[in-house]
Every structure is written in C-alpha cells, then in structure tokens.
C-alpha positions in Angstrom: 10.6 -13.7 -9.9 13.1 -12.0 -7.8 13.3 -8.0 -7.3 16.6 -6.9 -9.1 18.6 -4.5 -6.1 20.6 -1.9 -7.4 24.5 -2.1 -6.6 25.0 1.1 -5.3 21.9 0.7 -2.4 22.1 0.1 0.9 20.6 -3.0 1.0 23.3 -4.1 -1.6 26.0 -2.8 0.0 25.3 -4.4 3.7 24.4 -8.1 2.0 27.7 -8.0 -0.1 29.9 -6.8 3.2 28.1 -9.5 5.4 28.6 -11.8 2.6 32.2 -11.5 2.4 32.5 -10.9 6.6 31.1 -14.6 6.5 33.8 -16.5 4.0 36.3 -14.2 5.6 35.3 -15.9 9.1 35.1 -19.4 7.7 38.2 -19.3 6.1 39.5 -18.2 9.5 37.6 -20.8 11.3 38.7 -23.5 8.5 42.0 -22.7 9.4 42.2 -22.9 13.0 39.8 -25.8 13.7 39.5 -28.0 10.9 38.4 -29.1 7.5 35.0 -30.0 8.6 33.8 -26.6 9.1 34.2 -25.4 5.7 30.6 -25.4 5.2 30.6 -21.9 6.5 33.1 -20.7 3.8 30.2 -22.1 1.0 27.8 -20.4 2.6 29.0 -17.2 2.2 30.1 -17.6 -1.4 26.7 -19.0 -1.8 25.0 -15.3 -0.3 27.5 -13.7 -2.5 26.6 -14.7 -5.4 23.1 -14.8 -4.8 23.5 -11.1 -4.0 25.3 -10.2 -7.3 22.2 -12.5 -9.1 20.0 -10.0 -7.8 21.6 -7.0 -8.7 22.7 -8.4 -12.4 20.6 -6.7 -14.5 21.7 -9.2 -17.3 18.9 -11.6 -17.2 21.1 -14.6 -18.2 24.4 -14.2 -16.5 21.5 -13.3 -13.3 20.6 -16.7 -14.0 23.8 -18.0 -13.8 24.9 -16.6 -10.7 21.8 -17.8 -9.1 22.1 -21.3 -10.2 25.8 -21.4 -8.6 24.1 -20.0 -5.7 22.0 -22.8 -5.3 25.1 -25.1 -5.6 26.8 -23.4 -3.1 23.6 -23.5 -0.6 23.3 -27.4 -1.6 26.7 -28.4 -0.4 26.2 -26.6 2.5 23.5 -28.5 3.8 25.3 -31.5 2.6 28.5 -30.1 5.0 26.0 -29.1 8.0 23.9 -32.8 7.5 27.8 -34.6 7.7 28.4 -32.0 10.6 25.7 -32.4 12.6 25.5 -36.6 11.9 29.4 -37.1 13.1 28.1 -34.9 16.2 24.9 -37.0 17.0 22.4 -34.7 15.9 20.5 -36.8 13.8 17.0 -35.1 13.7 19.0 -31.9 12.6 21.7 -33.7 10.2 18.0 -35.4 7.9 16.8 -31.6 8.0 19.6 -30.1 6.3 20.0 -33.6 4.1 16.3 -32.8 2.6 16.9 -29.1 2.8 19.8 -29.8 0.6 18.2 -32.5 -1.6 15.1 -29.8 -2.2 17.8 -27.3 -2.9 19.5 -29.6 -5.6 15.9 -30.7 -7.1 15.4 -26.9 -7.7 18.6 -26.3 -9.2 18.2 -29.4 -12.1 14.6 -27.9 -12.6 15.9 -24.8 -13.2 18.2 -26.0 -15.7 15.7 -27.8 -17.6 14.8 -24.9 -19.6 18.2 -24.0 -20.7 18.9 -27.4 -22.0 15.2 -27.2 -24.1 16.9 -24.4 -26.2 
C-alpha cells in the first residue's frame, strides 16, 4: 500500500520538477544523439506519473496512473536491455530484461482484479 503525498509538499514538489528535468533531458538527448536513447524520455514519464499516483487521492484513477507507470518502467528496461546488448554488456542487458519482465508480470497481476469485476 503506498503512502498518498500531498501536492502541495516538498517532497511532491522536488519528484515532479526532477521528473520533468529528466524527460526534458531525454528529449534533449533523443534529439542530439539518437533514437536509441529514448529510454530516458520513458523513464521520466514513468516517475511522473508514478508521482501523481501517489498524490491522487482518487483511489481508482491512483490506480491507473500507477499501472501506466509500470508500463512506462517496463519499456524502459526493455530500451536499457536493447541498449546495453547492442553495446556488449550482456550481464547488464539480462538484468534489466528480467527487471523488466518482473515489472510487466506485476503490472498483468495488477490488472487481474479489475477484470474480476
């Protein structure tokens, strides 16, 4: 069960700005190098909208936002696993594969219960 942050905190206010520093600085990053590093533009939408899950105080959209989240943290490992493989780390490229796959797993298991209804 995660700890629901309120908007207008500190803590709230320094994840959201680091949040959107990060997609800012892959989009800039994306642009100047190439397509392949566009991992770090999912990343930070990922930690933004896990940051506006815990701060929703609406217990299904909070849901919601989380469950993208994990999307956006899944592909993400998928981009750093293709990253690091084309760059010969292959020890780190099956990390962030079964990071990723463990990521996914939770995400369908999470869904199961919104399907039961």
């Amino acid at each position: 069960m995660k700890t629901p942050i309120k908007r207008n905190s500190k803590q709230f206010l320094f994840s959201f700005f680091v949040s959107i520093c990060i997609i800012i600085a892959g989009v800039a990053v994306t642009i100047m190098e190439s397509l392949i590093t566009s991992y770090i533009v999912l990343m930070g939408v990922g930690l933004l909208l896990f940051i506006l899950s815990i701060s929703e105080t609406d217990a299904k959209l909070s849901k919601l936002l989380s469950i993208c989240s994990n999307v956006f943290a899944s592909a993400t490992c998928f981009g750093l696993y293709f990253h690091f493989k084309s760059s010969g780390s292959t020890v780190t490229a099956k990390f962030f594969a079964l990071f990723g796959i463990f990521i996914s797993i939770t995400t369908i298991y999470s869904l199961i219960p919104i399907f039961k209804r």
